[in-house]
C-alpha positions as CSV (number, residue, x, y, z in Angstrom):
1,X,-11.0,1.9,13.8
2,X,-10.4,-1.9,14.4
3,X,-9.8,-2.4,11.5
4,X,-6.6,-0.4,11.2
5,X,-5.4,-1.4,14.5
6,X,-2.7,-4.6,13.6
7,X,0.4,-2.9,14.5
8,X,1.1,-5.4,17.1
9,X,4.8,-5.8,17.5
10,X,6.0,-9.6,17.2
11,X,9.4,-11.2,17.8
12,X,12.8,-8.1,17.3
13,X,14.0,-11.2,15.1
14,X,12.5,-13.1,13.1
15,X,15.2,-15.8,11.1
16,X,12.3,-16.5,8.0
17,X,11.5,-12.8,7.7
18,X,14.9,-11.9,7.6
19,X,15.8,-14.9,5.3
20,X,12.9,-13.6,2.8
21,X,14.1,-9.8,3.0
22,X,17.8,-10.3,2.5
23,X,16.1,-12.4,-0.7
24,X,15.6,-8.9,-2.1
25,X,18.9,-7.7,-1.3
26,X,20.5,-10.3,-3.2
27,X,20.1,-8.9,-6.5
28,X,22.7,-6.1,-5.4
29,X,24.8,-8.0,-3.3
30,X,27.7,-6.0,-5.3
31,X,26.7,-2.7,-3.7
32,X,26.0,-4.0,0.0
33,X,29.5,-5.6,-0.2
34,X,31.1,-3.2,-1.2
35,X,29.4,-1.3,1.4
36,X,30.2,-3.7,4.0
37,X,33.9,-3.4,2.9
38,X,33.6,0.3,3.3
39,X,32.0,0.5,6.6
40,X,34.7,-2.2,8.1
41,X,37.6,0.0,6.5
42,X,36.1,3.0,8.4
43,X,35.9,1.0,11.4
44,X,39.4,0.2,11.4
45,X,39.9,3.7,10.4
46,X,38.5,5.0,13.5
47,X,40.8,2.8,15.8
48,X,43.8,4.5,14.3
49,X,43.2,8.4,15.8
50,X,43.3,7.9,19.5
51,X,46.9,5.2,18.9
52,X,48.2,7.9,17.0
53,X,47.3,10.3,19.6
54,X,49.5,7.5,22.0
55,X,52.6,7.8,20.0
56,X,52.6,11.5,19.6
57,X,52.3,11.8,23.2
58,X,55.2,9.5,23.9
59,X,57.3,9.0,21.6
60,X,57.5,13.0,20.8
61,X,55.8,15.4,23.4
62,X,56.3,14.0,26.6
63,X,60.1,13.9,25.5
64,X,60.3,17.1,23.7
65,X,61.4,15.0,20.3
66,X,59.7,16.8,17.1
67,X,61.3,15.0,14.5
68,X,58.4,12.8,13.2
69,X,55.6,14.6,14.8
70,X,54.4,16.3,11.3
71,X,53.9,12.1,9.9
72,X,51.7,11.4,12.5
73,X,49.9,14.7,12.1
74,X,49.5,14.2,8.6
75,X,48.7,10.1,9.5
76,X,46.1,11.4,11.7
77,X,44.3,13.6,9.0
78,X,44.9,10.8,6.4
79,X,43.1,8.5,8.9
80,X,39.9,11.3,9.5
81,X,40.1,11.7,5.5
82,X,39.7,8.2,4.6
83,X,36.5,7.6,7.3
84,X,35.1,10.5,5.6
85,X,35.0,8.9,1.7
86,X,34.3,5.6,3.5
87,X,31.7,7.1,5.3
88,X,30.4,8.7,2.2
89,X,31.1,5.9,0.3
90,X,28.8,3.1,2.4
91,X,25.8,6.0,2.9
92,X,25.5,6.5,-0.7
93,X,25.9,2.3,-1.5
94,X,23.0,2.0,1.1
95,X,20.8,4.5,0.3
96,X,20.9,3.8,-3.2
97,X,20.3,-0.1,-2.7
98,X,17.7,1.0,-0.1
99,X,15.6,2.9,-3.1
100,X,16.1,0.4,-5.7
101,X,14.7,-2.4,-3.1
102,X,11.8,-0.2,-2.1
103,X,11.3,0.6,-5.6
104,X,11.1,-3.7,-6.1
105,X,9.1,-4.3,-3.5
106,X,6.4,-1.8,-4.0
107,X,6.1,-3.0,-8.1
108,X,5.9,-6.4,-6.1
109,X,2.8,-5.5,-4.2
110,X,1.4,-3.1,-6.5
111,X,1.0,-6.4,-9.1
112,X,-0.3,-8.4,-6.1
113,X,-2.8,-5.9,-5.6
114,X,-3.6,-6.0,-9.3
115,X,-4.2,-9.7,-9.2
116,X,-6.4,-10.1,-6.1
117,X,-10.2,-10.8,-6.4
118,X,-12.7,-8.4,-5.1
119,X,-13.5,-10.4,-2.5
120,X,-10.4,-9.6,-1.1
121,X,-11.1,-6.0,-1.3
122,X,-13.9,-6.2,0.3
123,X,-13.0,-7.1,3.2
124,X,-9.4,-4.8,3.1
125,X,-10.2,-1.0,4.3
126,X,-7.9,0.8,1.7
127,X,-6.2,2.5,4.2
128,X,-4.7,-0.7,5.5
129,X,-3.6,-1.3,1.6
130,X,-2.1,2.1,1.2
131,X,-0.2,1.7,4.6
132,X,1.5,-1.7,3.2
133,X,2.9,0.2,-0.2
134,X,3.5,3.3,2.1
135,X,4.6,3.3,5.2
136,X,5.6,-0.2,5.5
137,X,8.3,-0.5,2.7
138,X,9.5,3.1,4.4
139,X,10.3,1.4,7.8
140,X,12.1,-1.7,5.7
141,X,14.1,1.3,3.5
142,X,15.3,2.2,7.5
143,X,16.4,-1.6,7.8
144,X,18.4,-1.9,4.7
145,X,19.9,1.8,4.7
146,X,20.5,1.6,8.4
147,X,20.4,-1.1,10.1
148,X,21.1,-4.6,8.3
149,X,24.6,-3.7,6.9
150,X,25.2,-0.6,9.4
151,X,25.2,-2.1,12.5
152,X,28.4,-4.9,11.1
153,X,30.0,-1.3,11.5
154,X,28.8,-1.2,14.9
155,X,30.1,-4.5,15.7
156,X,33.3,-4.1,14.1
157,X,33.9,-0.3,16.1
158,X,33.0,-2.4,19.4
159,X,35.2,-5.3,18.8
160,X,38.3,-3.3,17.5
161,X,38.3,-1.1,20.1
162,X,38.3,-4.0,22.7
163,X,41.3,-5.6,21.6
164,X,43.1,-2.4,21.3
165,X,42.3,-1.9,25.0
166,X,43.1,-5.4,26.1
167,X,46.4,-5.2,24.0
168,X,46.7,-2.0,25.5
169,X,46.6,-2.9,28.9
170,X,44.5,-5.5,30.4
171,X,43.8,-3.8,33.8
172,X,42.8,-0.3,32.5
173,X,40.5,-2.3,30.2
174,X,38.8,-4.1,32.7
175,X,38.1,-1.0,34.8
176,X,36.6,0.5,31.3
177,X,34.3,-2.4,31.1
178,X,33.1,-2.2,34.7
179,X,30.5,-0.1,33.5
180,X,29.1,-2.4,31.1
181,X,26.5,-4.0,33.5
182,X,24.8,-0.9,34.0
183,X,25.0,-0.1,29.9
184,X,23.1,-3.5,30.1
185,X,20.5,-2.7,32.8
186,X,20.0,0.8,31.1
187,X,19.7,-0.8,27.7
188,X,17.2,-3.7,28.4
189,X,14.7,-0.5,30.1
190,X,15.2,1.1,27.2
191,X,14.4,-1.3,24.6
192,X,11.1,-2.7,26.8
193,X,9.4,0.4,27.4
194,X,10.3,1.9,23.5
195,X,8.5,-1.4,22.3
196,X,5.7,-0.1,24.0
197,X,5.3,2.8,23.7
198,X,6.3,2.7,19.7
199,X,3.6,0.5,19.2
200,X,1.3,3.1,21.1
201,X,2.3,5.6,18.7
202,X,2.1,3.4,15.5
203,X,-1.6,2.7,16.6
204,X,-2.7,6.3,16.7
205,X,-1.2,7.1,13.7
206,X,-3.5,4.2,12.0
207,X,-6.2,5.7,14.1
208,X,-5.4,9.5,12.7
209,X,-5.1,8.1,9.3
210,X,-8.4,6.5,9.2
211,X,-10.3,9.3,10.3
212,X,-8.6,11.7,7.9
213,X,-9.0,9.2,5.3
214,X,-13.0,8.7,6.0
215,X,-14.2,12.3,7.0
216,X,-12.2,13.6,3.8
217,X,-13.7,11.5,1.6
218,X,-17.3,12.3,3.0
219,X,-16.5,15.9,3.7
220,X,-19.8,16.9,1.5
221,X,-21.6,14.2,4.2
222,X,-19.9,16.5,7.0
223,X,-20.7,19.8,6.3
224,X,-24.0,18.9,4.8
225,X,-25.4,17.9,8.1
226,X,-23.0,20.3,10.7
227,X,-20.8,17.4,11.8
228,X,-18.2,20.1,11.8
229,X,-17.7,20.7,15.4
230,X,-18.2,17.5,16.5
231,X,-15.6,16.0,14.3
232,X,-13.6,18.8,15.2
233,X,-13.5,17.5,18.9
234,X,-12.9,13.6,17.9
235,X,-10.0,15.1,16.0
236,X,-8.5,16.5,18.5
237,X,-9.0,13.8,21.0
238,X,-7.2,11.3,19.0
239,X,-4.5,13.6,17.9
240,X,-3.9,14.4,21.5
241,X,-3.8,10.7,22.7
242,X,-1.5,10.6,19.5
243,X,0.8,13.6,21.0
244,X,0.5,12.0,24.8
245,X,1.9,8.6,23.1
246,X,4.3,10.6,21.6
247,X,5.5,12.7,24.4
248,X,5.9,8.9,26.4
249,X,8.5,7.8,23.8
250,X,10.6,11.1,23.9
251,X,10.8,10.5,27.6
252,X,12.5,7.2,26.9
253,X,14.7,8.7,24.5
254,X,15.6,11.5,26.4
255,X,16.5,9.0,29.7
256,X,18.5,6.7,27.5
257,X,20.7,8.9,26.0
258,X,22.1,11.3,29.0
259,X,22.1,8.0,31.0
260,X,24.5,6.4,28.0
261,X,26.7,9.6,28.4
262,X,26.6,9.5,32.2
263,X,27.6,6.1,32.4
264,X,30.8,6.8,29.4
265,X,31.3,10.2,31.8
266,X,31.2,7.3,34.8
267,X,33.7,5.0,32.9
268,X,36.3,7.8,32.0
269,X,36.3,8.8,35.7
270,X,37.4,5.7,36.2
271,X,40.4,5.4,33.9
272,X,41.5,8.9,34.6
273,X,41.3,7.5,38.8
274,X,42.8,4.3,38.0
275,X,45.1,5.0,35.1
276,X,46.5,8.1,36.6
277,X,47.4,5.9,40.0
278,X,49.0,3.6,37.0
279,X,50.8,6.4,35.4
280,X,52.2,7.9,39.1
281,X,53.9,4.5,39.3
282,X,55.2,4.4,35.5
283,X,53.1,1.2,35.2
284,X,51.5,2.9,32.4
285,X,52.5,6.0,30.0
286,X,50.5,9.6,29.4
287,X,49.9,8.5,26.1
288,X,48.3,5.6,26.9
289,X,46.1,7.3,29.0
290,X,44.8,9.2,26.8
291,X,44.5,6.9,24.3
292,X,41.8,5.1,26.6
293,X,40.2,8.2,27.3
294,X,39.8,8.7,23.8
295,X,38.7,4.7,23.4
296,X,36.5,4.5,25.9
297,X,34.6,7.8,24.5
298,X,34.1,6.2,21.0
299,X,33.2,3.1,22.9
300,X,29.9,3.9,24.0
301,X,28.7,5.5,20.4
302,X,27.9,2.2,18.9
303,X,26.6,0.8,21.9
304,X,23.6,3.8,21.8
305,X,23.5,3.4,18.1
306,X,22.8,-0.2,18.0
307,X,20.1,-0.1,20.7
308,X,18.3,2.5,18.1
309,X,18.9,-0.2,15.2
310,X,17.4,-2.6,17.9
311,X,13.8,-0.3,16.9
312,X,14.7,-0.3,13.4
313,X,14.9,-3.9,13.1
314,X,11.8,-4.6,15.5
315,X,9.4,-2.4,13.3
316,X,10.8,-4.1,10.2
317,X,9.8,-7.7,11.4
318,X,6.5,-6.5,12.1
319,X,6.2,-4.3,8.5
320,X,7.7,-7.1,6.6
321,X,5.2,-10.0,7.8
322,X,2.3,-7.3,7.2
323,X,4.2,-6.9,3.4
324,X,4.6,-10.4,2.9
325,X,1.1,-11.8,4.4
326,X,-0.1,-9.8,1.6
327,X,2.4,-10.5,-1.2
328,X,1.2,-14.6,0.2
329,X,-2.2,-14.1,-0.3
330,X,-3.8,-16.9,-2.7
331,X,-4.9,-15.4,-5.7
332,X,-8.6,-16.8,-6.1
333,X,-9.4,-16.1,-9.1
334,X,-6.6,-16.4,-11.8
335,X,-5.7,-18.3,-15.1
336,X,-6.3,-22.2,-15.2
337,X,-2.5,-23.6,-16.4
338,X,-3.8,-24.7,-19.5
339,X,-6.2,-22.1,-20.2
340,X,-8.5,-21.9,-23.2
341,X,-8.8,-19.1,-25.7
342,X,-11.6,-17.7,-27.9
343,X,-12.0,-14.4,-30.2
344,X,-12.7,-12.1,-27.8
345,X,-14.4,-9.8,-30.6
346,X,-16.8,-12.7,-31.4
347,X,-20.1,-12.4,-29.4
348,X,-20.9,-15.6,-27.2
349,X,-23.2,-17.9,-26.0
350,X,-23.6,-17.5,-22.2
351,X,-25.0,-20.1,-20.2
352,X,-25.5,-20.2,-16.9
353,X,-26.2,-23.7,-15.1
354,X,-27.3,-24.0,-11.5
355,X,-24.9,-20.8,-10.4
356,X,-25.2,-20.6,-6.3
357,X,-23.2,-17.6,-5.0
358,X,-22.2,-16.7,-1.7
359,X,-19.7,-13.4,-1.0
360,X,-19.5,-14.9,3.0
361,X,-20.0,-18.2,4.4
362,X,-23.5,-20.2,3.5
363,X,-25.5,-16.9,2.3
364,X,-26.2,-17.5,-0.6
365,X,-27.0,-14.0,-2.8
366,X,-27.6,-16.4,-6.1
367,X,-29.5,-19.4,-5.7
368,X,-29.8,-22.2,-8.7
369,X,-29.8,-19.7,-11.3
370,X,-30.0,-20.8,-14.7
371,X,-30.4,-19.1,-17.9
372,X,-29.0,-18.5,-21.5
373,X,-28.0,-15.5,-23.5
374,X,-27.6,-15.9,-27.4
375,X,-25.2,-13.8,-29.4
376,X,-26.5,-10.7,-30.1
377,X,-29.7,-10.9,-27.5
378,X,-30.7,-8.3,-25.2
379,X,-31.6,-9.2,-21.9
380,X,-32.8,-7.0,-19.0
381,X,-32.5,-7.8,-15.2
382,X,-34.4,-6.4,-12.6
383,X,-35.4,-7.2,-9.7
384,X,-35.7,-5.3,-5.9
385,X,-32.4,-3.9,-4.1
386,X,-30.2,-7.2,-3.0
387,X,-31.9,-9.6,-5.4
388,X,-28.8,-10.3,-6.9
389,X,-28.7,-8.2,-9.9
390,X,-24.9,-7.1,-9.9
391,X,-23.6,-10.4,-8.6
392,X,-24.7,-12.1,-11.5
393,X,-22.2,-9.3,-14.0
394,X,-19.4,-9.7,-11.1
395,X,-19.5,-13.5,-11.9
396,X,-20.1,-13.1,-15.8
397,X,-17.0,-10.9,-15.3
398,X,-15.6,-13.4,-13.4
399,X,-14.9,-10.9,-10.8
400,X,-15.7,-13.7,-8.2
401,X,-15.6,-17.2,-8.9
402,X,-19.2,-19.0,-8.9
403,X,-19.6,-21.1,-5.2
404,X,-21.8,-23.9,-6.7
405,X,-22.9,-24.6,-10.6
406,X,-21.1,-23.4,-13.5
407,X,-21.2,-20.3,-16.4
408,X,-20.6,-21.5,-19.7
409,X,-19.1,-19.0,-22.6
410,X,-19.7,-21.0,-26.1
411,X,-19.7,-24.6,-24.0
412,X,-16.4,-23.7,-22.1
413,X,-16.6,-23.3,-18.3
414,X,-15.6,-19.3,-17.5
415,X,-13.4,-21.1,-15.3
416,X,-10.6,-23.0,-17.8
417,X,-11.0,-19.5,-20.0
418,X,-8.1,-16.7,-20.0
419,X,-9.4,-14.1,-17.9
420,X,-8.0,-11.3,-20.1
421,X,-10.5,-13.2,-23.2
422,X,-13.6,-13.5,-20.7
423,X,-12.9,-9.9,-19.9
424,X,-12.0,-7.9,-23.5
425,X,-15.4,-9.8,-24.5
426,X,-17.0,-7.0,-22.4
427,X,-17.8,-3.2,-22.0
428,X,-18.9,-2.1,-18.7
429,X,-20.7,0.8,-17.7
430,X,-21.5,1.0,-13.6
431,X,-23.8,3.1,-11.5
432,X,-21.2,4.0,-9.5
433,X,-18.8,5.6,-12.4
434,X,-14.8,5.6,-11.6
435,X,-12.9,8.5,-13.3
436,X,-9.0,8.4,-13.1
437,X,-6.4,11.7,-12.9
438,X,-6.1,12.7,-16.8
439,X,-7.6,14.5,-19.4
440,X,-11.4,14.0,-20.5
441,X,-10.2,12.2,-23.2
442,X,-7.6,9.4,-21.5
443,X,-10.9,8.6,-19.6
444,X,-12.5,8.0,-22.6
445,X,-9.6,5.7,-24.1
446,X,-8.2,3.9,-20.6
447,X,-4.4,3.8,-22.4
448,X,-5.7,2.0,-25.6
449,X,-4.3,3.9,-28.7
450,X,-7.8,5.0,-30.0
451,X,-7.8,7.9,-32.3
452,X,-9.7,10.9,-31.6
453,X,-12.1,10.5,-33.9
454,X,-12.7,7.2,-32.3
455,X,-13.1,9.0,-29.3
456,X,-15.5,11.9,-30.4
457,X,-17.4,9.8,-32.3
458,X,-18.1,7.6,-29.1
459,X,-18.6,10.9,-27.0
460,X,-21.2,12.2,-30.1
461,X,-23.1,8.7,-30.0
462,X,-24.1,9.7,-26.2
463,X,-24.9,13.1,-26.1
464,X,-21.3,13.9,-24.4
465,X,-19.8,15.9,-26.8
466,X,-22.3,18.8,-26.2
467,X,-20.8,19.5,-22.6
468,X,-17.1,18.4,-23.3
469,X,-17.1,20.7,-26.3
470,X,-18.2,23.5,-24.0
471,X,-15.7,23.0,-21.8
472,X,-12.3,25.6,-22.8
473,X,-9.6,23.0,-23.4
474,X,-12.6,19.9,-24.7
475,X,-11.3,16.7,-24.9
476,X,-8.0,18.0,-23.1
477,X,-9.9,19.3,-20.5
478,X,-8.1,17.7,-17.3
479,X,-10.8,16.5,-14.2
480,X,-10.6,16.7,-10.7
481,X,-10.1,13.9,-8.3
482,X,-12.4,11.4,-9.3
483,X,-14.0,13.8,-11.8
484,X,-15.1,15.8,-8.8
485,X,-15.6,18.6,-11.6
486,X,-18.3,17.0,-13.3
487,X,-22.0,16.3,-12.5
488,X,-23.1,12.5,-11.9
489,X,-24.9,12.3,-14.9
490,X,-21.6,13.9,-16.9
491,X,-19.7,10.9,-15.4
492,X,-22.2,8.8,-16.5
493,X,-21.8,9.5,-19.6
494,X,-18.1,9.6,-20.1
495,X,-18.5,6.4,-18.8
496,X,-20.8,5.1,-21.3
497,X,-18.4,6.5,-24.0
498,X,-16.1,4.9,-22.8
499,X,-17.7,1.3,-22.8
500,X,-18.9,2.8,-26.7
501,X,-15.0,3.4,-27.6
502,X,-13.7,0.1,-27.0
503,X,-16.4,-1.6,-29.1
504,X,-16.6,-5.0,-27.8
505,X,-19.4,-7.4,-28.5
506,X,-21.1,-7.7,-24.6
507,X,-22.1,-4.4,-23.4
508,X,-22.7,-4.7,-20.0
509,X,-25.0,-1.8,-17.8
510,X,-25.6,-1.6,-14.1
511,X,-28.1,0.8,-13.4
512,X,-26.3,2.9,-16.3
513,X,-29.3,5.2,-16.7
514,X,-30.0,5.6,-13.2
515,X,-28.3,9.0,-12.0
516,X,-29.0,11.0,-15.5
517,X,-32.4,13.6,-16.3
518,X,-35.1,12.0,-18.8
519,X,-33.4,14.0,-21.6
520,X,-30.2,12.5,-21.2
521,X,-31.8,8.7,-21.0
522,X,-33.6,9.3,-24.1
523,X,-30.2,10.2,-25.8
524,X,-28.5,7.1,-24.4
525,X,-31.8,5.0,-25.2
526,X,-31.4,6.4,-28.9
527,X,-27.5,5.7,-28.8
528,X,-27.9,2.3,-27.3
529,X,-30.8,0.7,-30.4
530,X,-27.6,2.0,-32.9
531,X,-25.2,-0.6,-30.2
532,X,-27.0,-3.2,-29.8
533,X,-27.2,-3.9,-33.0
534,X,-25.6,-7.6,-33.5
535,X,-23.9,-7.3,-29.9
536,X,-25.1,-9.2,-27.0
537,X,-26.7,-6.9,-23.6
538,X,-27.3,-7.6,-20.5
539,X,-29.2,-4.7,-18.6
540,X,-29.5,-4.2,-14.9
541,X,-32.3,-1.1,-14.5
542,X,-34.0,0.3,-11.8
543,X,-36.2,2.1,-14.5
544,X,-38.2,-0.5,-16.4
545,X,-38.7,2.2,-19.1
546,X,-35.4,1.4,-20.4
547,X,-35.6,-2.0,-20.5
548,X,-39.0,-2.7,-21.9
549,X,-37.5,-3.2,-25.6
550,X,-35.2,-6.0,-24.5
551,X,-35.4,-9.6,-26.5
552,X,-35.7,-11.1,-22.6
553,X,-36.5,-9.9,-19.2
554,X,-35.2,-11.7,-16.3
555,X,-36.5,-11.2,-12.7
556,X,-34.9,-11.6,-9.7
557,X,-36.1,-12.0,-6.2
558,X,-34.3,-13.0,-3.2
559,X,-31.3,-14.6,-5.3
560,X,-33.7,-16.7,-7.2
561,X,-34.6,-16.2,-11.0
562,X,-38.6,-16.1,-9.9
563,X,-39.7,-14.6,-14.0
564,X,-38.3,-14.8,-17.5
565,X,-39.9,-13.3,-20.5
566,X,-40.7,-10.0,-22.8
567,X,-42.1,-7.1,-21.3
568,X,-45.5,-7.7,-22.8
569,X,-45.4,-11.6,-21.4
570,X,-44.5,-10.4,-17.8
571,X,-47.6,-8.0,-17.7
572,X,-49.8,-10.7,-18.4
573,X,-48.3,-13.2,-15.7
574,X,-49.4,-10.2,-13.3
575,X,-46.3,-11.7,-11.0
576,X,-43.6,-9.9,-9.9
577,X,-42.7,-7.9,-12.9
578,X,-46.3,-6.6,-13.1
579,X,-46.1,-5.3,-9.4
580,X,-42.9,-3.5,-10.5
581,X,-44.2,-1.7,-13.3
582,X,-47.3,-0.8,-11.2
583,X,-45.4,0.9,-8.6
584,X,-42.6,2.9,-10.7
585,X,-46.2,3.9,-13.0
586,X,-47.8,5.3,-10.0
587,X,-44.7,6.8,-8.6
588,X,-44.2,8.5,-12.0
589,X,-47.8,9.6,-12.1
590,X,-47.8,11.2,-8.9
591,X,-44.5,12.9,-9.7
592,X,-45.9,14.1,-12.8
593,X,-49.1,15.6,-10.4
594,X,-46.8,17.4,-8.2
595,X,-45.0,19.1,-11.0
596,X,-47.7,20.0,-12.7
C-alpha cells in the first residue's frame, strides 16, 4: 500500500504552483473576466436589498407615505433578478473554463505519459498514474470553478458590506464586528483539524483503490485458491477505517457550521440589544436597524464559504505538485535534436558493441555484450530465466537506453536515430500479449488503414482465421477486456497477425510460441519460413524446437553472451546449449511416457 500513500498535504499556498496553474487559465482569460465582472456585479447586487429595505422602512412605512413604495419594490426585485443572471452567468463562465482546463491538462499528461520510458513505469503502480489523470485534475476543476475566481466574490460581499455598515453607523458596526474574534478562533479549529483529517480520508481512499484495483485484476488468483473470505475481511477493515476517517471530518463540519450560525445568531443579538437602545434615543432609525440585521446575516455567508474554499485550495496545491512532478519528469529516452533518419522498410545491420545494462543502480542484467545481425539473418536467443534475453529487444527497441557500450543500426548509434524509424523498423510479438477494447479486427490493424484482405490474409498465414471465422460476427467480433474472451494461445496468435499485417523488415518474438499447443506452433513454424524470407529475426524461445533452423544461435547466461553458433555447432561444444537441449529432450520424453 506504500506505494499509494503520498497524499501528504503541503503548504494551503503555494505562489509557484499557483503561478503555473493560473498559466493554464490564461488561455481563457476572456471567460474568467468576464466572470469576475459578473461575480463583483452580483456582489454589489446583493448590498442593495437590505438599503432598500432601509428606505422603505423610513422614508415610507414608518411614516405611513406610499407614494414611492411600488419603485423600491420593483428596485428590490430588479436587484434579486440581476444576482440571479449574474449568478448564472459566472457559474456557467466557470464551469465551462473549468472543463476546457481539465480537458488541457489531462491531453497534457496523457502525452507525458506517452513519452515516458519504461523505466519509469516500472517503478509507477498504475494506480498512482490513473489517480493523477483522475482524481487529481477533479480537485483542480474544484479550484478553478470554485475557488480561484469565486472567492474575489467572497471578498468583495465582505468588504462591501463593511463599508455600508461603517457608513451606516460606526458604533452599530463595531458591536457587529465584536464577534469576529471568536469567527477567528472557530475558524483556525476548523481549518487545522479538516487538514487532518482530509488527508486521513484521502489516504484510505488510495488504500481502497489499490486493493480493488489488485484483487480485481487477480480475481481468478482469488477464487482459485478461496482467498474469498479472507479478502472479504481486509475489505472491510479498510473500508471501515475509511468510514471512521470519514465520520471524523463530518464531525468538523457539523461543529463549524452551527457554531458559524451561533456566533451570526450571537452578533444580531447584539445589534437588536444595542441598536434598539440606539433607536429608543432616535440616535438611530427602524430602518437602519434592520438594515444591519439584514447585513450582518449576509455577513457571516462568505466568511463560512471561504473557510470551505480554504480545503479547496489546500487539496489543489497538493494535486497540482503531484500533476506537475509528473508533467516535469525528464523524458529519458527521446529524439536527439538533430536526429538521423533511414528507410524504416529497409532491413538493417545491427551491431551491438560492448552493451552493459542495468534497470537499477550497478546490477548489471547485460554485461559486455557484443554481437551482429545481418539483413535478413535469423538469430535465436536463449538462455535460462533472467539471462537477459528480453533486455536485449527492450534496448534494440530502444525501450531503455543502453548504460554502457553502444547498438549500432547500419553504423549509426540507436541513440542519434528517430525513435519512430528505430521503431517502424520492427514487428513485435510478446509472451505476454496486450489486446485493446475493439473489434478482432482493429487488434489486428492498431489504427493503420490496412484493408481487410490485408488483415485476413495475415490472420490465414497463422492459423487464426479458423477460430475468428467461427466466431458469429468474425473479424467484427468485439473482445472483452483485454481479450478476456479468448484463450492465451488465441491471443497469441492475433498477436502474431498482427506483427504479420504491418510487414516490417525485423520481426521480433519473445517467447512467441510459448503459451500455444504443438499444433498451433507447427502452424506458426510453417507461417514464420514464408516471413522470414529476406527479413531479419531475432527469436527469444524457451522451446529450442523452434529455433533450431535459425542462421545463428546466441546464448545467454547471467547477462553475458557465454555461446554463439548454429544449432548443430552448439551440440558439438557440449556447453551450455547442449545441457539445454538435454533437459527440454528428457522433459519431452518423459512427458511423452506419461501420455502414453
Amino acid at each position: 500500500m506504500a506505494a499509494h500513500e503520498e497524499e501528504v498535504l503541503g503548504k494551503a499556498y503555494d505562489s509557484r504552483l499557483m503561478r503555473r496553474l493560473l498559466s493554464y487559465l490564461w488561455p481563457y482569460k476572456w471567460q474568467a473576466l468576464t466572470a469576475l465582472g459578473a461575480i463583483i456585479t452580483n456582489s454589489a447586487l446583493q448590498l442593495a436589498p437590505p438599503y432598500l429595505t432601509k428606505l422603505a422602512i423610513d422614508e415610507h412605512i414608518a411614516v405611513g407615505r406610499l407614494e414611492g413604495l411600488g419603485t423600491i419594490a420593483a428596485l428590490f426585485l430588479g436587484a434579486l433578478a440581476g444576482s440571479f443572471v449574474m449568478d448564472y452567468l459566472q457559474t456557467w463562465l466557470m464551469q465551462m473554463t473549468g472543463q476546457r482546463i481539465m480537458f488541457d491538462l489531462r491531453m497534457q499528461i496523457y502525452g507525458r505519459l506517452q513519452q515516458l520510458d519504461l523505466r519509469f513505469y516500472d517503478r509507477n503502480p498504475v494506480g498512482r498514474l490513473m489517480t493523477r489523470v483522475t482524481s487529481d485534475v477533479d480537485v483542480l476543476n474544484d479550484l478553478f470553478t470554485a475557488g480561484v475566481v469565486a472567492i474575489f466574490g467572497d471578498i468583495f460581499t465582505l468588504l462591501g458590506i463593511m463599508v455600508v455598515l461603517v457608513v451606516m453607523d460606526w458604533r452599530l458596526a463595531l458591536v457587529t464586528f465584536a464577534v469576529l474574534p471568536l469567527i477567528a478562533l472557530v475558524t483556525q479549529w476548523f481549518r487545522r483539524n479538516v487538514r487532518d483529517s482530509y488527508r486521513t480520508v484521502r489516504m484510505w481512499i488510495a488504500r481502497i483503490n489499490a486493493f480493488l484495483q489488485e484483487n480485481i485484476t487477480g480475481m481468478t488468483t482469488v477464487q482459485l485458491f478461496r482467498r474469498e473470505a479472507m479478502n472479504y475481511g481486509r475489505f472491510d477493515d479498510i473500508n471501515a477505517k475509511h468510514r471512521a476517517a470519514n465520520i471524523d471530518s463530518i464531525f468538523y463540519y457539523a461543529v463549524f457550521y452551527p457554531a458559524i450560525e451561533i456566533i451570526g445568531a450571537l452578533a444580531a443579538a447584539l445589534i437588536i440589544w444595542y441598536g434598539g437602545l440606539r433607536v429608543m434615543e432616535g440616535v438611530v432609525t427602524l430602518g437602519a436597524l434592520v438594515a444591519f440585521l439584514q447585513y450582518s446575516a449576509r455577513f457571516f455567508r462568505p466568511i463560512s464559504d471561504m473557510s470551505e474554499k480554504f480545503n479547496v485550495l489546500q487539496s489543489a496545491m497538493a494535486s497540482s505538485e503531484r500533476i506537475f512532478t509528473l508533467i516535469d519528469e525528464p523524458v529519458a529516452v527521446q529524439d536527439p535534436d538533430a536526429p538521423a533518419h533511414r528507410d524504416p522498410r529497409q532491413a538493417p545491420h545491427v551491431r551491438f558493441e560492448h552493451v552493459w545494462f542495468a534497470y537499477v543502480g550497478e546490477d548489471y542484467v547485460l554485461k559486455d555484450v557484443s554481437f551482429e545481425v545481418l539483413p535478413g539473418e535469423r538469430i535465436g536467443i536463449v538462455g535460462a530465466t533472467g539471462s537477459g534475453k528480453t533486455t536485449l529487444i527492450n534496448l534494440l527497441m530502444r525501450f531503455y537506453n543502453v548504460s554502457r557500450g553502444r547498438i549500432l543500426i547500419d553504423g549509426v548509434d540507436i541513440r542519434e536515430l528517430a525513435l519512430e524509424d528505430v521503431r517502424a523498423m520492427c514487428a513485435l510479438v510478446l509472451q505476454d500479449v496486450h489486446l485493446f477494447s475493439g473489434t478482432i479486427g482493429d487488434n489486428i490493424r492498431l489504427g493503420e488503414p490496412l484493408s481487410e484482405e490485408a488483415v485476413q490474409r495475415a490472420a490465414v498465414a497463422v492459423g487464426a482465421d479458423r477460430f475468428i471465422s467461427a466466431l458469429p460476427l468474425g473479424y467484427k467480433s468485439p473482445l472483452g477486456e483485454r481479450g478476456s474472451s479468448l484463450s492465451v494461445g488465441q491471443k497469441q496468435l492475433l498477436s502474431f497477425a498482427r506483427a504479420l499485417a504491418f510487414d516490417r523488415p525485423v520481426l521480433v518474438l519473445d517467447e512467441a510460441t510459448s503459451s500455444v499447443d504443438t499444433e498451433t506452433e507447427l502452424l506458426i513454424r510453417q507461417a514464420l519460413e514464408v516471413l522470414m524470407r529476406g527479413r531479419t529475426t531475432l527469436a527469444i524461445a524457451h522451446r529450442l524446437s523452434t529455433i533450431q533452423d535459425m542462421d545463428r544461435i546466441l546464448v545467454l547466461h547471467k547477462g553475458v553472451l557465454r555461446e554463439s553458433g548454429t544449432h548443430q555447432e552448439l551440440l558439438a561444444e557440449r556447453g551450455i546449449y547442449y545441457k539445454l537441449y538435454q533437459l527440454q529432450f528428457q522433459e519431452r520424453g518423459a512427458e511423452v511416457a506419461r501420455r502414453e
